[in-house]
N, CA, C and O atoms as a CHARMM CRD file, in Angstrom:
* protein
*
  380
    1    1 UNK  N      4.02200  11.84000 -10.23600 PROA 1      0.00000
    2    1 UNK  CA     3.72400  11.88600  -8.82400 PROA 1      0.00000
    3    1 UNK  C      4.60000  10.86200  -8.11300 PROA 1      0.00000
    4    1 UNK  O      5.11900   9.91000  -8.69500 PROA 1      0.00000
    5    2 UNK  N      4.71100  11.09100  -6.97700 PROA 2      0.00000
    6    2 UNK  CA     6.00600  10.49300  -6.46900 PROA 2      0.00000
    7    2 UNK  C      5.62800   9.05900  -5.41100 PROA 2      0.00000
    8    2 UNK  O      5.82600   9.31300  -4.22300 PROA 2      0.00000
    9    3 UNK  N      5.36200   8.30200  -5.55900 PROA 3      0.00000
   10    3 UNK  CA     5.48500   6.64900  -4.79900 PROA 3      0.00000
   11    3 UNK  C      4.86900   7.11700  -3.69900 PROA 3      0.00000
   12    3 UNK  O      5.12600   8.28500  -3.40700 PROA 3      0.00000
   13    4 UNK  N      4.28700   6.65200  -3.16000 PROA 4      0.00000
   14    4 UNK  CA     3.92400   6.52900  -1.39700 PROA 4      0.00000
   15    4 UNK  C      4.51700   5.18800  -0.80200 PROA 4      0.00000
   16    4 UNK  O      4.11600   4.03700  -0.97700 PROA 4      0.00000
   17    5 UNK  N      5.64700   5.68000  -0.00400 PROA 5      0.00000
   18    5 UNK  CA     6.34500   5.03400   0.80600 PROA 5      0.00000
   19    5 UNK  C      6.34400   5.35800   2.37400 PROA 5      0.00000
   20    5 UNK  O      6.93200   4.61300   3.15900 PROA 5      0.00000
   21    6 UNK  N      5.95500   6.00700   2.61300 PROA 6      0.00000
   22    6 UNK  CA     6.09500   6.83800   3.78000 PROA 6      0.00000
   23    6 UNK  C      4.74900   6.11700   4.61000 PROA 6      0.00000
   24    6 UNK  O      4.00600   5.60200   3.77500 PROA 6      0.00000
   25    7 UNK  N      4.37100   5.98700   5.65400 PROA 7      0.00000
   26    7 UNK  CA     3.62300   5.46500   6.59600 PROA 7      0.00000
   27    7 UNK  C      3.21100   6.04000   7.82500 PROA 7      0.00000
   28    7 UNK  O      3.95900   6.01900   8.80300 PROA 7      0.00000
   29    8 UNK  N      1.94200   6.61700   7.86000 PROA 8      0.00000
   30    8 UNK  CA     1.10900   7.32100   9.24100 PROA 8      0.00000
   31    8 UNK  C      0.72700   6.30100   9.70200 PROA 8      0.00000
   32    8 UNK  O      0.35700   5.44800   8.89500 PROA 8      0.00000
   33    9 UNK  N      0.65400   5.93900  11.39800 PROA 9      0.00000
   34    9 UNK  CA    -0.54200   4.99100  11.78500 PROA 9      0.00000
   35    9 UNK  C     -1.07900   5.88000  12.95100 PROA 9      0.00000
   36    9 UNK  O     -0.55200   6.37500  13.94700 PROA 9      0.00000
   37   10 UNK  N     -2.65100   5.88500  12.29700 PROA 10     0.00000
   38   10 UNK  CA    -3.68400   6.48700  13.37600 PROA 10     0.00000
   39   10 UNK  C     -4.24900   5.57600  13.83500 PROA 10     0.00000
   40   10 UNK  O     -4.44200   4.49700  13.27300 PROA 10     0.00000
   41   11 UNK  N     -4.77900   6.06800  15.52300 PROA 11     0.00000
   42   11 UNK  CA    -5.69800   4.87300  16.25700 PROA 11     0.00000
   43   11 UNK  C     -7.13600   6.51000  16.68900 PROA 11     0.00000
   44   11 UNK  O     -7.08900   7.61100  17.23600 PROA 11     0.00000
   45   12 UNK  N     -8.11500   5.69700  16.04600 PROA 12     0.00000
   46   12 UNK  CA    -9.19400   6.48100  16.48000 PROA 12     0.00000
   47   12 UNK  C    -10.41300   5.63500  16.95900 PROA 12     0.00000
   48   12 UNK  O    -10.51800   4.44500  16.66400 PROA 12     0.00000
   49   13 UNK  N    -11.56600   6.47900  17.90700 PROA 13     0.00000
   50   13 UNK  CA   -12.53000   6.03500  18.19300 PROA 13     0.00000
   51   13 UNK  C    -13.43600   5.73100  17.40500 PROA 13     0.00000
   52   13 UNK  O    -13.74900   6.67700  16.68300 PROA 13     0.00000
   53   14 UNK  N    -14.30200   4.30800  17.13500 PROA 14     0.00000
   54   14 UNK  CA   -15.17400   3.70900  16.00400 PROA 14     0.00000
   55   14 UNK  C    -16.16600   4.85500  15.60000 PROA 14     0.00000
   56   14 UNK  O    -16.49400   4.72400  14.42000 PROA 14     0.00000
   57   15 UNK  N    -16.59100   5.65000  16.04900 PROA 15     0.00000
   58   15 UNK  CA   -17.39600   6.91000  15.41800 PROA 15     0.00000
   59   15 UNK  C    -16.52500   7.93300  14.71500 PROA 15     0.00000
   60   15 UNK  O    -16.84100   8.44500  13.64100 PROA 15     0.00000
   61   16 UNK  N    -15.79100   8.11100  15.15300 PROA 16     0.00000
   62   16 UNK  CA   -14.62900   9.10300  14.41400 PROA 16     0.00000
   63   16 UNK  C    -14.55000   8.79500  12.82500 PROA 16     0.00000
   64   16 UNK  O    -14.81500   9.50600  11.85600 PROA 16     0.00000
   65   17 UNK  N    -13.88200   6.88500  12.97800 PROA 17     0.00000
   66   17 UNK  CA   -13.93600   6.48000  11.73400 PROA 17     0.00000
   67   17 UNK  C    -15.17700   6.26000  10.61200 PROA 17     0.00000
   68   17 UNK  O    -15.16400   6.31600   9.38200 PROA 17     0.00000
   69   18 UNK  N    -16.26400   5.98300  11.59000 PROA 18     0.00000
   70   18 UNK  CA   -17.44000   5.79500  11.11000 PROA 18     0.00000
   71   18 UNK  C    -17.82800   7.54800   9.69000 PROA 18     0.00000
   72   18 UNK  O    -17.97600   7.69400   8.47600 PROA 18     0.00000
   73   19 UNK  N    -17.81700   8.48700  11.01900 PROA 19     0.00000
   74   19 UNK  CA   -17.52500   9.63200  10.44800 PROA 19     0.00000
   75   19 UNK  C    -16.56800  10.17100   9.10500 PROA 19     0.00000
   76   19 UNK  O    -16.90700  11.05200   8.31500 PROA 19     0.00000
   77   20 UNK  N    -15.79700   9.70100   9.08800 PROA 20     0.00000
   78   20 UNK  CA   -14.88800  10.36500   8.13900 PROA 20     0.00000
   79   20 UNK  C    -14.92600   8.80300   7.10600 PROA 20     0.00000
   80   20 UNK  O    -14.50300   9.14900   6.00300 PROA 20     0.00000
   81   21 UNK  N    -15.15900   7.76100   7.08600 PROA 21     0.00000
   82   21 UNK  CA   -15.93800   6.94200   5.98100 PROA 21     0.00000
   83   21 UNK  C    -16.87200   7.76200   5.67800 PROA 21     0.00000
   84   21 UNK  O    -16.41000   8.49700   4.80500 PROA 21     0.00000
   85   22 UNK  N    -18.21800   8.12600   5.97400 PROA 22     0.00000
   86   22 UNK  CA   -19.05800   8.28200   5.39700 PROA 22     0.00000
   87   22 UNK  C    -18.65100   9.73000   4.55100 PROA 22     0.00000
   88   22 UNK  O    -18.74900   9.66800   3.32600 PROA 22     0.00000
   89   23 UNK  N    -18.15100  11.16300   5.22600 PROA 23     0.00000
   90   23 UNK  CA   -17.37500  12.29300   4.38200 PROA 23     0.00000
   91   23 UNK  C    -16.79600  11.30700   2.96400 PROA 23     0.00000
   92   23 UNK  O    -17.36400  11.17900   1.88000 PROA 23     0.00000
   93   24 UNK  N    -15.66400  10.78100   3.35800 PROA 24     0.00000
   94   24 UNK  CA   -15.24500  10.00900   2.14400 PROA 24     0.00000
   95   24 UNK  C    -16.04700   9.48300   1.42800 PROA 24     0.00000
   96   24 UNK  O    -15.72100   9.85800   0.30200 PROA 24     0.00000
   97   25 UNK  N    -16.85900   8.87700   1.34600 PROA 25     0.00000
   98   25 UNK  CA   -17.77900   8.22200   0.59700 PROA 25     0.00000
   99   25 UNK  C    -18.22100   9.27800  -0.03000 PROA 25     0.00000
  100   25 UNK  O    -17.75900   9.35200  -1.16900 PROA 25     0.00000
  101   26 UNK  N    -19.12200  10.35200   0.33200 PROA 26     0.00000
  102   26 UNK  CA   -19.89000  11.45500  -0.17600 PROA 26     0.00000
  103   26 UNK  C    -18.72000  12.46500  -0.35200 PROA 26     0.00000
  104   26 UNK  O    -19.05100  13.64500  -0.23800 PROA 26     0.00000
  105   27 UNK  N    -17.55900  12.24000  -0.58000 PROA 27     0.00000
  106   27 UNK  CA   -17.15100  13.49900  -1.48100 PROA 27     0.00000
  107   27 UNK  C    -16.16600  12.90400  -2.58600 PROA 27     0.00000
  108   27 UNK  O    -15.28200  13.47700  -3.22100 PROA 27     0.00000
  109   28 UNK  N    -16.70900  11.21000  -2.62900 PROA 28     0.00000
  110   28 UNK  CA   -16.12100  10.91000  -3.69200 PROA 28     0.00000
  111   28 UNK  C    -15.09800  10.01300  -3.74000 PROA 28     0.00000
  112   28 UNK  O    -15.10400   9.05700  -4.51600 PROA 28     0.00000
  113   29 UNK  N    -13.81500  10.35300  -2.62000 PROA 29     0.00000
  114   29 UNK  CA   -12.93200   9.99100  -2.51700 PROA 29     0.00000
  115   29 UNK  C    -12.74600   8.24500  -3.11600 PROA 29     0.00000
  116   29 UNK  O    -13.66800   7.43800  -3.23200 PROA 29     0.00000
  117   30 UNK  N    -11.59200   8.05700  -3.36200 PROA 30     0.00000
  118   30 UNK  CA   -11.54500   6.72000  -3.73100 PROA 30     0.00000
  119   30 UNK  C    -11.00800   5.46200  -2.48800 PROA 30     0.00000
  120   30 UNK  O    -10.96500   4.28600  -2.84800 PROA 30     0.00000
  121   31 UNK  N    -10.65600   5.81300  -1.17000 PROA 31     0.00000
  122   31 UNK  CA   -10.84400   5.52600   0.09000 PROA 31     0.00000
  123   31 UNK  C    -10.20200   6.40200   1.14600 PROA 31     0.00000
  124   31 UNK  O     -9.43300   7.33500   0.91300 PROA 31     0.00000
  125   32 UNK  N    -10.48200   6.12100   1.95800 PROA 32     0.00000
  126   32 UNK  CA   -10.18200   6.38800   3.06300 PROA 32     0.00000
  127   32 UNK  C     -9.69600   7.34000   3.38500 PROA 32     0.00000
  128   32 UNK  O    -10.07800   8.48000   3.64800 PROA 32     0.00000
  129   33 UNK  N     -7.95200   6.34300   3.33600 PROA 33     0.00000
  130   33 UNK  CA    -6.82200   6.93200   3.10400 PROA 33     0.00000
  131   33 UNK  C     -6.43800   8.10100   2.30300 PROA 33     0.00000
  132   33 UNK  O     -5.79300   9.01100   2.82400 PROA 33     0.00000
  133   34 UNK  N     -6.79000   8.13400   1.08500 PROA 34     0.00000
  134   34 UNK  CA    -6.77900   9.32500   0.39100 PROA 34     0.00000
  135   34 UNK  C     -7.83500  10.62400   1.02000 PROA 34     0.00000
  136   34 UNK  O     -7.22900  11.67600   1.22400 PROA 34     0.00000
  137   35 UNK  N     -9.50300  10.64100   1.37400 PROA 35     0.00000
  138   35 UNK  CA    -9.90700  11.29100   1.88000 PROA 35     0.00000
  139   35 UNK  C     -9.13100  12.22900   2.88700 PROA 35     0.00000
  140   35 UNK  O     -9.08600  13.44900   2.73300 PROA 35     0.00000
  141   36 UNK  N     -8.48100  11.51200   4.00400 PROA 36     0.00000
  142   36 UNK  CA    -7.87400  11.91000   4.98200 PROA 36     0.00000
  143   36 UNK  C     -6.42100  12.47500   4.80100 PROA 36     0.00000
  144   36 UNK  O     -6.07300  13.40600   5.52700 PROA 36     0.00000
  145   37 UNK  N     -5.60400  11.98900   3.92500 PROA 37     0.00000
  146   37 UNK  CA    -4.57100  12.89900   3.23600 PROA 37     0.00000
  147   37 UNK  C     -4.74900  13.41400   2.74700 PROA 37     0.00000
  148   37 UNK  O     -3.65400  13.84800   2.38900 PROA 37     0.00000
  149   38 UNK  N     -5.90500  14.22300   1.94300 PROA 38     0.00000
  150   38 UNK  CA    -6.31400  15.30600   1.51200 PROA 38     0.00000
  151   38 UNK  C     -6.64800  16.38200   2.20300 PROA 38     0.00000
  152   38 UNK  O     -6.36800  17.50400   1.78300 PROA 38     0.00000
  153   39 UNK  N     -7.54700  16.10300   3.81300 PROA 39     0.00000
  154   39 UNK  CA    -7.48900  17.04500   4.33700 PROA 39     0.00000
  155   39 UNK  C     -6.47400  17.39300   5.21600 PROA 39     0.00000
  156   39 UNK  O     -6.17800  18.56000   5.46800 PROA 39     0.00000
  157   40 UNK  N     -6.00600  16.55000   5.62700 PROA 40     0.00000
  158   40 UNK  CA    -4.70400  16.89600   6.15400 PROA 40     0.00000
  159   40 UNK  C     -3.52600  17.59800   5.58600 PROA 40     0.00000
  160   40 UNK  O     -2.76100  18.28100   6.26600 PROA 40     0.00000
  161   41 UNK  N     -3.42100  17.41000   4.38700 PROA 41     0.00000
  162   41 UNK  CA    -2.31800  18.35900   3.38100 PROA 41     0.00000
  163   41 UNK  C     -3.10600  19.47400   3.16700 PROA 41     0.00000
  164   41 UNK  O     -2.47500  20.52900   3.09100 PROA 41     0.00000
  165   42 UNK  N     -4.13200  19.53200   3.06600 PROA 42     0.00000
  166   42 UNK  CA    -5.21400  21.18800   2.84400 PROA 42     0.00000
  167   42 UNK  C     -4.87100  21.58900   3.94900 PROA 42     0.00000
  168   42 UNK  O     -4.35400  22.68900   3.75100 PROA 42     0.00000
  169   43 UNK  N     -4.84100  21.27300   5.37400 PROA 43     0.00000
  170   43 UNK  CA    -4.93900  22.07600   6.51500 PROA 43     0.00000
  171   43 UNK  C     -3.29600  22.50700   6.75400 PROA 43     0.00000
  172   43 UNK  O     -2.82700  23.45200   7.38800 PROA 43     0.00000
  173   44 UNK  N     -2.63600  21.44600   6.00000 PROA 44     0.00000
  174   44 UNK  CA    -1.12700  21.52300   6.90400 PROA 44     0.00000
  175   44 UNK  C     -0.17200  23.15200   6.01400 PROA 44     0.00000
  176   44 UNK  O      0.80000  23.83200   6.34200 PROA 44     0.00000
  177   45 UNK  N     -1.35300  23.17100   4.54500 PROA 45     0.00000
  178   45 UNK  CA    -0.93400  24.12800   3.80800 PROA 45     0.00000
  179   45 UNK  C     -1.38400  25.56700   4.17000 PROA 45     0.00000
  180   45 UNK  O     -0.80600  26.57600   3.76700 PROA 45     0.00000
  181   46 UNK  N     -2.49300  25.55800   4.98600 PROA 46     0.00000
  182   46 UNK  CA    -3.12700  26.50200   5.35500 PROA 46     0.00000
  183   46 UNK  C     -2.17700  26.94300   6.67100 PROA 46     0.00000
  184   46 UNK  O     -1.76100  28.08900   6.84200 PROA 46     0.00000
  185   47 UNK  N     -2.01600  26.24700   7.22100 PROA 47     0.00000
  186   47 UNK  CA    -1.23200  26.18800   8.50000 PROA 47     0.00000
  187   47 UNK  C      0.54100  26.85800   8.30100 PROA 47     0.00000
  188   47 UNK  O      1.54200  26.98000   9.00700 PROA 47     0.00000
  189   48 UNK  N      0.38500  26.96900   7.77400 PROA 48     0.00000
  190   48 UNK  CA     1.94500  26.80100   7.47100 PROA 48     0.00000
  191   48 UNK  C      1.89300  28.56900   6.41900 PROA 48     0.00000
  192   48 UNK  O      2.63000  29.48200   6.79200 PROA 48     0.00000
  193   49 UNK  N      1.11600  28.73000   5.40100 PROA 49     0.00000
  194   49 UNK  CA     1.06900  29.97600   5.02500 PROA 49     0.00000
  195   49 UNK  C      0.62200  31.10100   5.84400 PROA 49     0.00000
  196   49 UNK  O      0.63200  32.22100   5.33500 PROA 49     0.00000
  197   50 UNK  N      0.19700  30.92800   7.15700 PROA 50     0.00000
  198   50 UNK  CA    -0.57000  31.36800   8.06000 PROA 50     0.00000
  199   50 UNK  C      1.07100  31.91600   9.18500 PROA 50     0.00000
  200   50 UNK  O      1.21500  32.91300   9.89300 PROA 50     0.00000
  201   51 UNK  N      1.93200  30.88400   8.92900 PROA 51     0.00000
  202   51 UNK  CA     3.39700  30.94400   9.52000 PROA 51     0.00000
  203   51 UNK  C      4.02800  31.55800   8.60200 PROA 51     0.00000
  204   51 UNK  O      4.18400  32.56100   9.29900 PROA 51     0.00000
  205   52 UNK  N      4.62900  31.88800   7.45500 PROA 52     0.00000
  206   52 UNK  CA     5.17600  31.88300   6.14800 PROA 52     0.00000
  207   52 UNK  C      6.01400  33.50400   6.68000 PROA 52     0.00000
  208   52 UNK  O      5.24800  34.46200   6.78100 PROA 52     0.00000
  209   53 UNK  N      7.25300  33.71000   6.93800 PROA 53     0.00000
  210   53 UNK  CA     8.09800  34.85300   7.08900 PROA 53     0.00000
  211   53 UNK  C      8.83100  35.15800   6.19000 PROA 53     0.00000
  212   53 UNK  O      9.17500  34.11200   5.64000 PROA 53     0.00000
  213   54 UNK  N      9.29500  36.04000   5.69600 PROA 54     0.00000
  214   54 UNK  CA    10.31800  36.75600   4.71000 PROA 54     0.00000
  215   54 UNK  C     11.53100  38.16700   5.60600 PROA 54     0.00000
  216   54 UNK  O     11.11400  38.88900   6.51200 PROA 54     0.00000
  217   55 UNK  N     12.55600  38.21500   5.21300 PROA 55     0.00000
  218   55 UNK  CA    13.54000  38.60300   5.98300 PROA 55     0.00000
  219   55 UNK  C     14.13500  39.08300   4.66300 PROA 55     0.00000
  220   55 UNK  O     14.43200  38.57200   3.58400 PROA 55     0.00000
  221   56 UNK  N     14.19000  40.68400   5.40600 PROA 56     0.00000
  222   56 UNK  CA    15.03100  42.15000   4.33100 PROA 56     0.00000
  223   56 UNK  C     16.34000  42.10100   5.30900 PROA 56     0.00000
  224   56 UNK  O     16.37800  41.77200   6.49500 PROA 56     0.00000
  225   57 UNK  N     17.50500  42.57100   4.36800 PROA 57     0.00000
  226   57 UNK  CA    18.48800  43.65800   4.86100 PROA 57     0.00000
  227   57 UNK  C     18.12500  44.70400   4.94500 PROA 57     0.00000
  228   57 UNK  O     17.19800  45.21800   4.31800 PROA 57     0.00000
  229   58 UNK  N     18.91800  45.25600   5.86700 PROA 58     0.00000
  230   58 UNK  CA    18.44400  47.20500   6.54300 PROA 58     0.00000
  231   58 UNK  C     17.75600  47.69700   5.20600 PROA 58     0.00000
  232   58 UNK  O     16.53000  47.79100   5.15900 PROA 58     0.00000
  233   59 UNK  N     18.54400  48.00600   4.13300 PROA 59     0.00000
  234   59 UNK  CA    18.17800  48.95300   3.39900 PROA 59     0.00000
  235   59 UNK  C     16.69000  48.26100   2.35900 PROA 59     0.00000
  236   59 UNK  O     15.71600  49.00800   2.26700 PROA 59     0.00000
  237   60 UNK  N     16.65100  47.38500   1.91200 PROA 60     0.00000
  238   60 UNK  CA    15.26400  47.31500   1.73200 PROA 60     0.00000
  239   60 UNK  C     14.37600  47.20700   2.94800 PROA 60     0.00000
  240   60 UNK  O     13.28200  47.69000   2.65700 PROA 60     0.00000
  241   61 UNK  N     14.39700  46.85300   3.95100 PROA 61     0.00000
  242   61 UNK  CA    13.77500  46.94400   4.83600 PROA 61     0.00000
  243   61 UNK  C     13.00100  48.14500   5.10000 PROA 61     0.00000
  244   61 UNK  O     11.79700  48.21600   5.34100 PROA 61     0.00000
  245   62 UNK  N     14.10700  49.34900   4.99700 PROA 62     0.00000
  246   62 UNK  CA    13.71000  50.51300   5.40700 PROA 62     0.00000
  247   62 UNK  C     12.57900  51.14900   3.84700 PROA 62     0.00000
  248   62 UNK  O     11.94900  52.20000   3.73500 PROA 62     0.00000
  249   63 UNK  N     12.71000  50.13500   3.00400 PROA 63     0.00000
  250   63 UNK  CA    12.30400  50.84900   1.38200 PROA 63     0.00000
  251   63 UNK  C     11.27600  50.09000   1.57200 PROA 63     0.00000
  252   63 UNK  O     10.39900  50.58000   0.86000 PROA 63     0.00000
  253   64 UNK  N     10.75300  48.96100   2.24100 PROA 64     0.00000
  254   64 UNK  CA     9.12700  47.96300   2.89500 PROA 64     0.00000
  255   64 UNK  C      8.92200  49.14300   3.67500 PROA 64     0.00000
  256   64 UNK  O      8.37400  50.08300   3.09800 PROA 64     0.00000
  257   65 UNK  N      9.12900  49.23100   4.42700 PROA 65     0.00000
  258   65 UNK  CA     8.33000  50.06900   5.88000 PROA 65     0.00000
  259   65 UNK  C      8.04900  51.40800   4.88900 PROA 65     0.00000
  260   65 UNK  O      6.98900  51.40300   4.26300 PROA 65     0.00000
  261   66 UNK  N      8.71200  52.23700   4.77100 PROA 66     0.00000
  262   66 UNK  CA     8.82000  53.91900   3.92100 PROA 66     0.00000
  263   66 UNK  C      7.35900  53.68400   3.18500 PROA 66     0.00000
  264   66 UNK  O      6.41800  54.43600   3.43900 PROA 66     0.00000
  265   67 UNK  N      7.21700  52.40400   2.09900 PROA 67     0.00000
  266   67 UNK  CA     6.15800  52.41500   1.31400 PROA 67     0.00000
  267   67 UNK  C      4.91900  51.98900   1.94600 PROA 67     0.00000
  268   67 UNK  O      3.85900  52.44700   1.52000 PROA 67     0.00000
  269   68 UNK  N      4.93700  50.83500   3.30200 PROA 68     0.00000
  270   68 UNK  CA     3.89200  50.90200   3.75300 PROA 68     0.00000
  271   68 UNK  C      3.23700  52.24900   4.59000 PROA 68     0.00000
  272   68 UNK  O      2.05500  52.47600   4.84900 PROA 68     0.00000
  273   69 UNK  N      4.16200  52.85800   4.83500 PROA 69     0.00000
  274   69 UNK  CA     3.79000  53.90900   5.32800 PROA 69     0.00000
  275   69 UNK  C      3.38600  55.28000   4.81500 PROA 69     0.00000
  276   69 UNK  O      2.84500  56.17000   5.47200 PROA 69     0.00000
  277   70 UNK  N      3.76600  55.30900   3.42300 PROA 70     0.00000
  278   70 UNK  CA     3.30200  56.17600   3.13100 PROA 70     0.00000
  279   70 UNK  C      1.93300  56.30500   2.55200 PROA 70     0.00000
  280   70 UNK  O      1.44100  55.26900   2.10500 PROA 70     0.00000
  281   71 UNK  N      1.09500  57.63200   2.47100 PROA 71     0.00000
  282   71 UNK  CA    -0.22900  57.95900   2.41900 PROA 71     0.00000
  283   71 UNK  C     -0.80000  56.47100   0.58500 PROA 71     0.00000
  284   71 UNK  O     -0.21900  55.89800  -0.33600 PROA 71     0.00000
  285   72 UNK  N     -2.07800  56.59300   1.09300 PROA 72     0.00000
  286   72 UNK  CA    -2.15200  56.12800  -0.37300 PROA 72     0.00000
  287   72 UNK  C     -2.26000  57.02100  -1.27600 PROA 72     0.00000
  288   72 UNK  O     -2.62000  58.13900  -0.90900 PROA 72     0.00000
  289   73 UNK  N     -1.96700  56.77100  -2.76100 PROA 73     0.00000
  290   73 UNK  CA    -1.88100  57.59600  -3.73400 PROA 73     0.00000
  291   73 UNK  C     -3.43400  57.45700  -4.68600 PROA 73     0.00000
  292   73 UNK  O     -4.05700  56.41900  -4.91100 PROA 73     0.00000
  293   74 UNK  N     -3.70900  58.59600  -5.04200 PROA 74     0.00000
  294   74 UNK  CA    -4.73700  58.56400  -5.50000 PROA 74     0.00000
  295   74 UNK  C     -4.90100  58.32400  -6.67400 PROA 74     0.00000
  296   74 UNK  O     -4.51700  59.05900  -7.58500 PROA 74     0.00000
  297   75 UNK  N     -5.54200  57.17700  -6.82100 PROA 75     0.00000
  298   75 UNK  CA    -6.01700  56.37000  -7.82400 PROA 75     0.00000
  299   75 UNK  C     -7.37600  56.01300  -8.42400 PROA 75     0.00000
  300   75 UNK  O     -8.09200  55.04100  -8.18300 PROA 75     0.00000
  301   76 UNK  N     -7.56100  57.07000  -9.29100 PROA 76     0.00000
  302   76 UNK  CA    -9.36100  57.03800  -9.84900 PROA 76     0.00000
  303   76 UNK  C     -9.73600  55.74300 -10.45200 PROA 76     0.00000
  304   76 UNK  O    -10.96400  55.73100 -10.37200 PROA 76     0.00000
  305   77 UNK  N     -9.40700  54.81200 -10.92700 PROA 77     0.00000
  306   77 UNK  CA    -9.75400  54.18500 -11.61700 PROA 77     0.00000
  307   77 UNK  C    -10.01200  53.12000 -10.47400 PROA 77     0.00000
  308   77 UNK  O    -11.17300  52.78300 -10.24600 PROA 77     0.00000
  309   78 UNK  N     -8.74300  52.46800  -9.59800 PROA 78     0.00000
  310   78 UNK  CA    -9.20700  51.74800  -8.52800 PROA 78     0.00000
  311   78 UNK  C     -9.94600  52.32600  -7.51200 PROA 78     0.00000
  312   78 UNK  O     -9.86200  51.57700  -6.53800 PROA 78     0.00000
  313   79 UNK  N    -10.74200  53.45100  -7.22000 PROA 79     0.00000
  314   79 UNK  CA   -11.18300  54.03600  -5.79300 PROA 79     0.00000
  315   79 UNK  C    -12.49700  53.70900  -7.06900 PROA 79     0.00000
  316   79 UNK  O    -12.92400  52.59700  -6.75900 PROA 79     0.00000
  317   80 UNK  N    -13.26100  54.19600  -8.29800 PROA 80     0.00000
  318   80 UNK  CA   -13.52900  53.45600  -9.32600 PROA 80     0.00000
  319   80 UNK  C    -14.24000  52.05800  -8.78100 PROA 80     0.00000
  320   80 UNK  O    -15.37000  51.85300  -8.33700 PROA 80     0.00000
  321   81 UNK  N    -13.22600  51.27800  -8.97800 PROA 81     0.00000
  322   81 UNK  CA   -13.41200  49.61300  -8.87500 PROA 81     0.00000
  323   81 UNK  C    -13.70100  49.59200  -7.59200 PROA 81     0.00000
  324   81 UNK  O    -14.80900  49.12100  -7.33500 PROA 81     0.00000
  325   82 UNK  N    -12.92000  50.02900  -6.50100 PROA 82     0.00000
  326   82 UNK  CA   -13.76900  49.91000  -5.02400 PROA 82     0.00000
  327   82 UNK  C    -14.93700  50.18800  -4.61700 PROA 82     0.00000
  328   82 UNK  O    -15.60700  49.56600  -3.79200 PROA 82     0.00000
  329   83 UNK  N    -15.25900  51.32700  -5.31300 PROA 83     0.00000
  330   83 UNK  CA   -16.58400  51.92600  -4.88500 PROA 83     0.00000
  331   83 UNK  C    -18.23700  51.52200  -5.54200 PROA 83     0.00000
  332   83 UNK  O    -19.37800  51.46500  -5.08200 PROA 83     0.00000
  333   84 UNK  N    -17.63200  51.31600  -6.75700 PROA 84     0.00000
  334   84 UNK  CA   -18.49700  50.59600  -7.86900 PROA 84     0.00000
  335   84 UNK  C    -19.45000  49.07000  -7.02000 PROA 84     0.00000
  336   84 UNK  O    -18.88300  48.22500  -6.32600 PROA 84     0.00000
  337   85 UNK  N    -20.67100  49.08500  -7.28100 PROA 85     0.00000
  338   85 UNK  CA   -21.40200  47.73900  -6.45900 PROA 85     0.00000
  339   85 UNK  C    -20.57900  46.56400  -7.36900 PROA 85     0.00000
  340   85 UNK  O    -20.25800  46.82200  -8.52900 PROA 85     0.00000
  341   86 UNK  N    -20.33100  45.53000  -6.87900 PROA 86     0.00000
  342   86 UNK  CA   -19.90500  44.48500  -7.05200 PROA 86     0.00000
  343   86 UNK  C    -21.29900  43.43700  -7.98900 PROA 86     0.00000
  344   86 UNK  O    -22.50700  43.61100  -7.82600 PROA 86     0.00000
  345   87 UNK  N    -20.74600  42.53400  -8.80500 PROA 87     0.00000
  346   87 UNK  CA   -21.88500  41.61400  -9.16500 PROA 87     0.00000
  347   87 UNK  C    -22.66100  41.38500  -8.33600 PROA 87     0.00000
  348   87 UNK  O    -23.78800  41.37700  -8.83100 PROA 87     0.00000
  349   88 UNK  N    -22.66800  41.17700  -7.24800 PROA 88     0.00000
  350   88 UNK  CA   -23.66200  40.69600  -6.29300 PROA 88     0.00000
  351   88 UNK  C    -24.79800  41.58200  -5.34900 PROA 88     0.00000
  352   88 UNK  O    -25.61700  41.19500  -4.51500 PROA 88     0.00000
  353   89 UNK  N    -24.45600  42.97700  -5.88400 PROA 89     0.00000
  354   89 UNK  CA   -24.98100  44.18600  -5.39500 PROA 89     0.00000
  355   89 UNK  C    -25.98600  45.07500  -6.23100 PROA 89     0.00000
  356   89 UNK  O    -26.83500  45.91200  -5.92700 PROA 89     0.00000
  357   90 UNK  N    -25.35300  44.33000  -7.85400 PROA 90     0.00000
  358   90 UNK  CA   -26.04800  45.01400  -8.77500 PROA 90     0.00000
  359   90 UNK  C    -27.79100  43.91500  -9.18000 PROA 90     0.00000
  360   90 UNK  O    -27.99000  42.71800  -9.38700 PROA 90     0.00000
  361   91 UNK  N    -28.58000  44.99300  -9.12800 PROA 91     0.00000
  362   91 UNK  CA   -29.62000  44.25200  -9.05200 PROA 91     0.00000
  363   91 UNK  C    -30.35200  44.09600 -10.34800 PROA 91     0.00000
  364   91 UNK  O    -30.45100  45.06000 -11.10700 PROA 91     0.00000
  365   92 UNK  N    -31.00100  42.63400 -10.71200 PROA 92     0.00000
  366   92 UNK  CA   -31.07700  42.44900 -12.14000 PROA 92     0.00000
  367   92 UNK  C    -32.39200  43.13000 -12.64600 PROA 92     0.00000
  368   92 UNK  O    -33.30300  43.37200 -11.85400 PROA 92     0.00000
  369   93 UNK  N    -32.47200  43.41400 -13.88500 PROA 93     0.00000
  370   93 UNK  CA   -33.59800  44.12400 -14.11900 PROA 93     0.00000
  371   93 UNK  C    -35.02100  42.79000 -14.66500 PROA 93     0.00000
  372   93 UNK  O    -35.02800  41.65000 -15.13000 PROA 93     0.00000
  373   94 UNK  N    -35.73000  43.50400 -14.37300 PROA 94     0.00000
  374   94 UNK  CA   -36.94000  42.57300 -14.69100 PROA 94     0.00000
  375   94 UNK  C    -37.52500  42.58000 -16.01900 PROA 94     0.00000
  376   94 UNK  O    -37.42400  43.48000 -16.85400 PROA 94     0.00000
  377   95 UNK  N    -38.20400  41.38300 -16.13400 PROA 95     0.00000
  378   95 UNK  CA   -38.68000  41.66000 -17.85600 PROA 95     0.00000
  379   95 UNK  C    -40.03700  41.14000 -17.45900 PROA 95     0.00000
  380   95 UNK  O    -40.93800  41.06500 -18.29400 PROA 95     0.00000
């Protein structure tokens, strides 16, 4: 893992901090600082895959679009798995 050299400085209101001590405390964290770079790299990752673009030339381009567009193909085994109740649907039997 790579050094922490790098330096944020936040200024927040005494409840704010009060707040996110006590989160930290109750989820463990080993202070603060780490609490709060944790959620901040969780959100900044979320944030950012939420942005995330990919770029075709014409001809695959046109071979993305063709396949999203075409009908779906029929597939018993997954229409199967779709249709089938899920663990949470199937209800347990009694003894």
């Amino acid at each position: 893992m790579a050094t922490a050299t790098a330096q944020i400085h936040l200024r927040t209101p005494p409840k704010t901090k009060s707040l996110l001590s006590l989160a930290a405390d109750l989820s463990g964290a080993p202070n603060l600082t780490d609490y709060i770079l944790r959620a901040a790299v969780e959100r900044a990752q979320i944030d950012l895959s939420n942005q995330q673009t990919f770029a075709l030339k014409k001809g695959p381009w046109a071979e993305f679009a063709k396949r999203l567009d075409a009908p779906a193909k029929n597939l018993p085994r997954l229409r199967k798995l779709l249709t089938s109740p899920d663990v949470f649907d199937r209800s347990t039997p009694s003894t």
